[in-house]
N, C-alpha and C positions, 0 to 999 in steps of 0.2 A: 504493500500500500504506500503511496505519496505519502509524505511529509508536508506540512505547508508552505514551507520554502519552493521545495519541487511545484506543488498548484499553482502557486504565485508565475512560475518560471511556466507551468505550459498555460498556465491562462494569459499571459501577456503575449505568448508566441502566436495562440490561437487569436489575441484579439489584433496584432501586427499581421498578421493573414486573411482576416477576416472581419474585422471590424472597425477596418480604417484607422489602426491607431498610429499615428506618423513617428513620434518621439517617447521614448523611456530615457528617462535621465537623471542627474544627480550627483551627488560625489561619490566617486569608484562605482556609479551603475555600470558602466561601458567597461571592456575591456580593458584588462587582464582580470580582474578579482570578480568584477558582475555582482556586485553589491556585499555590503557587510556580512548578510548573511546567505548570500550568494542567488538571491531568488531572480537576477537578473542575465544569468551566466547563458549564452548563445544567443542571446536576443538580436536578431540584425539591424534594430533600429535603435540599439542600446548606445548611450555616450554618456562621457564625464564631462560635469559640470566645476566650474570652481568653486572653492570651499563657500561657501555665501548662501546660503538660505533666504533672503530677501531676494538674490537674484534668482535662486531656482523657481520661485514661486512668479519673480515677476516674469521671466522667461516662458513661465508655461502660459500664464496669461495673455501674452504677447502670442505665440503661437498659437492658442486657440481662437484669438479675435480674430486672428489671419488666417483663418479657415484649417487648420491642423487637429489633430486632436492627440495631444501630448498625456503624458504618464510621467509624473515627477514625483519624486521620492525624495524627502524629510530621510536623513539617513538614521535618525533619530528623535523623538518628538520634541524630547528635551532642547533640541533646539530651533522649534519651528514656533517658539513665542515671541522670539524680535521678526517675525511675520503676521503677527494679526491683523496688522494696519491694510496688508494687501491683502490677505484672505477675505476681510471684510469688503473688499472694495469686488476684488472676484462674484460673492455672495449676493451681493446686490444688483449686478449690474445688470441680470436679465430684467430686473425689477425696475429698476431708475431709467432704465431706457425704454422702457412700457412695452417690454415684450420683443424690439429690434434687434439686441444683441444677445445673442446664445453663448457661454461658452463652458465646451464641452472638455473638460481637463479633468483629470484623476487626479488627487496627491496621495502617495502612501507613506505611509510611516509605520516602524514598530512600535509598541507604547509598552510601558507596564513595566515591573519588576518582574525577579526569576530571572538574572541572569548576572545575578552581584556585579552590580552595578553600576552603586554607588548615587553619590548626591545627584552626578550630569547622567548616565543612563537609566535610569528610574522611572522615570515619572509618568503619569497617565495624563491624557489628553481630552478622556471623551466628554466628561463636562463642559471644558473649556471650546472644545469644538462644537457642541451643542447650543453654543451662547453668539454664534456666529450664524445668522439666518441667511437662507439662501445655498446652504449645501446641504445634501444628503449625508449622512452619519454612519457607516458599516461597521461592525469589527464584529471577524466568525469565531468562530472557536474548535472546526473542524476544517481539513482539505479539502473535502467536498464542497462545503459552503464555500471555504476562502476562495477555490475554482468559479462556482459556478456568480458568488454574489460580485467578484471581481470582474467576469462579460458583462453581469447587468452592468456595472458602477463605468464598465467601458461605451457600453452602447447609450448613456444618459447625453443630455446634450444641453447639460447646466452642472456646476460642479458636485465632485463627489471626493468626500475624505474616506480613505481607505486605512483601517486602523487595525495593524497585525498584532496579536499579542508577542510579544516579543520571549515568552517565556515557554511559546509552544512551536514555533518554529520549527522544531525536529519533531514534532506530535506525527505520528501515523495516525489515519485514518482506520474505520471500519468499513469504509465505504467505499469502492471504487470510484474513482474519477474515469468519467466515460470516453474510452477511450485507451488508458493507461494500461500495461499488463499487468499481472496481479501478483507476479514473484516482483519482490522487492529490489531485490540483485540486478534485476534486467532491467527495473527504469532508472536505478541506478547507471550501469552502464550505457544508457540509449541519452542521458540529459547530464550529468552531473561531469562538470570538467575535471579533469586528470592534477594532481598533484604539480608542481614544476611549469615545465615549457608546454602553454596552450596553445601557441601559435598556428599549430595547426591541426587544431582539434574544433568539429565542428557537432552540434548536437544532431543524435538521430531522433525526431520527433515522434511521439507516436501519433495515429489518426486520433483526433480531438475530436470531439463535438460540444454540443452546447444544451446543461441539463437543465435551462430554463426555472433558476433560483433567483425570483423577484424581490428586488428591494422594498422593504418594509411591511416585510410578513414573516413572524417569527416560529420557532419549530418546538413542537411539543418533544421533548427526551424521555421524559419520563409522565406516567397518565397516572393519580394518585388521588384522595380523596380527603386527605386529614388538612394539609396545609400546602401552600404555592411557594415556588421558590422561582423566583425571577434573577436571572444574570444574562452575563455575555463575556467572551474574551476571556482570561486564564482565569476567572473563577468558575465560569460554567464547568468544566471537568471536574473542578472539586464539587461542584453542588451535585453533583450529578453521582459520583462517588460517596460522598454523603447520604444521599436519600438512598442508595441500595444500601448501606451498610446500618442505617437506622429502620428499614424494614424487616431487618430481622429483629429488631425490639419491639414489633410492631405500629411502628407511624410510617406510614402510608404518604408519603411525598412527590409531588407533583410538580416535576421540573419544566423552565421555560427559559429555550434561549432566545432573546430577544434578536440576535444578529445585526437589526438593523436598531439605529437610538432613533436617528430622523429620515422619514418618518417611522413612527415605531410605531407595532403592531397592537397597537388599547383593544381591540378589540380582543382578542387571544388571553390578554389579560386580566380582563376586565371578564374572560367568560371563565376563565379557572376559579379566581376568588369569587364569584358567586355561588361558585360549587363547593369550594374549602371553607372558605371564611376566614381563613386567617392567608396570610400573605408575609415574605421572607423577600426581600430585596439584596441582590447579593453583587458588590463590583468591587475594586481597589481602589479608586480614586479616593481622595481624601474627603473625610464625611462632612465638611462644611460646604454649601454649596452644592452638592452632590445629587447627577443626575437622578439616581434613587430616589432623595428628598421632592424632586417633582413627582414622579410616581405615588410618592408614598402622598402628597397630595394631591394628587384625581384622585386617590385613590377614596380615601377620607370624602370628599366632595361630593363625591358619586355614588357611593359604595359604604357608606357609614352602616347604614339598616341592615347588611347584610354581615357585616363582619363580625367574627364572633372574638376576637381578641384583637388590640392595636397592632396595625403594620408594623413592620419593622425592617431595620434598616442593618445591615452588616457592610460595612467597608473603611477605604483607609484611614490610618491615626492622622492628624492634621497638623502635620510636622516637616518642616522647609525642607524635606530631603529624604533618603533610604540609607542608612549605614551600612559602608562595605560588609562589615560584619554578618555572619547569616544571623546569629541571633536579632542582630538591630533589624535585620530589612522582616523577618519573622514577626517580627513584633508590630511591624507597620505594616501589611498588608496582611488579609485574610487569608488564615489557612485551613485545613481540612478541616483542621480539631475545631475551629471559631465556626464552622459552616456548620459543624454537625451540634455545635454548643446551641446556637442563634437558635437551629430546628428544636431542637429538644423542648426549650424554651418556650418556645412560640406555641408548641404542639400541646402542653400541656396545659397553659391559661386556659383557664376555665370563662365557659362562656356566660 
């Protein structure tokens, strides 16, 4: 099975083949290295950017007003905040021009801890990119999804933030990606570059197609009737690991990956807790501000009469950083034990 790096790497090839995508670029996207964590490695319309994050962003704006439709990459999120000035200006612009100007650009980025880190590669975004109107919101939490929601976020034709967890990146799949072979070893040797001298090494693709996974529609994991647990991106595995392992104490948990933030799927959500009553919000971002915290108010606003314990919210400590340390970054983002704590919890308030 793919890895998400691998998905990233055949869904930009399939979308450069087939979805008119002109540019992937960024620092070390192009040739030799093909990205940090190498999801860009044979791509023929791959190139390196200079170190500059303003210019990436402006560069890809540029080329989509000019009819292009680029693929830029934040080589990490941590440093795509001296860009909100143009992201906003991106976000708006099919708006401010009453409909005249389209542009149709991707930005990706890895986000998240999980990968010791430290203070500059840590950080999560998707709040912060939530608060920016005018783009679309992604982050998967499987290859599959990262494949399939990565064509849609190509074929949009207004911006789309594309937000990789950075801590599942080597995550296999249980799912094929349509197309891919299914021993591991062989899409290995059909995509992944050779150690040393690449120069003339080119990838063998496999036949791709396209498994028509629609932006902002999220996917049931697990079907449960005690309590809902809402995530996305490297907590969705733990919540999901969670709720099997709290079903043999008997609570009955009911997972949902949201996939997309904007727009995000209320309805899916909004039909679980009417059936649980109680509701578990689960992500890393720092819990001030926190996309969660909107959820947990629809949720309240809408859904009061029905709930049978208060929402609740698990996510990060609210703390200017991640300590290289494993215990420090443990302690600032949720982990299995806080996921399975939170459910326990929530499962047993009495209604």
């Amino acid at each position: 099975m793919a890895n998400i790096a691998q998905a990233v790497r055949m869904a930009l090839h399939f979308a450069e083949e087939n979805l008119g995508v002109t540019d992937v670029f960024g620092e070390d996207v192009g040739p030799p290295l093909g990205g940090a964590f190498t999801c860009t490695q044979g791509l023929k319309t791959s190139w390196n950017s200079p170190l500059d994050e303003r210019g990436i962003i402006g560069m890809a704006m540029g080329i989509a007003m000019a009819g292009g439709k680029p693929v830029a990459e934040i080589q990490f999120c941590d440093y795509i905040y001296n860009t909100i000035d143009l992201l906003k200006l991106a976000g708006n612009t099919h708006w401010s021009s009453n409909g005249q100007w389209n542009l149709p650009m991707v930005v990706m980025t890895p986000v998240g801890s999980g990968i010791r880190g430290s203070i500059y590669h840590s950080h999560s975004f998707d709040a912060s990119a939530t608060h920016i109107p005018g783009w679309k919101i992604v982050m998967p939490s499987t290859p599959l999804d990262t494949y399939g929601l990565l064509l849609a976020a190509c074929k949009e034709t207004n911006p789309v933030m594309f937000l990789i967890p950075k801590a599942l990146m080597r995550s296999r799949g249980v799912e094929l990606i349509p197309g891919e072979p299914a021993e591991d070893k062989a899409l290995s040797k059909m995509i992944d570059a050779p150690l040393g001298d690449r120069s003339k090494w080119a990838p063998q693709w496999p036949e791709l197609s396209d498994p028509m996974i629609p932006i902002g529609k999220a996917k049931l994991v697990r079907a449960g009737s005690q309590l809902t647990v809402v995530s996305y991106g490297r907590t969705l595995p733990l919540c999901a690991q969670a709720a099997e392992t709290l079903a043999a104490e008997g609570i009955d948990a009911e997972v949902i990956d949201l996939r997309t933030l904007w727009p995000y799927d209320w309805d899916a959500v909004k039909a679980s807790i009417e059936k649980t009553g109680r509701v578990l919000f689960v992500n890393e971002d720092t819990e001030v501000t926190n996309f969660g915290e909107h959820l947990m108010r629809r949720t309240v606003e809408e859904l009061f009469f029905k709930l049978l314990a208060p929402p609740k919210l698990l996510a990060g400590k609210f703390v200017p950083g991640i300590g290289l340390a494993d215990p420090l970054e443990a302690a600032s983002v949720p982990q299995q034990h806080d996921v399975e704590h939170a459910m326990r919890t929530l499962a047993v308030v009495a209604p």
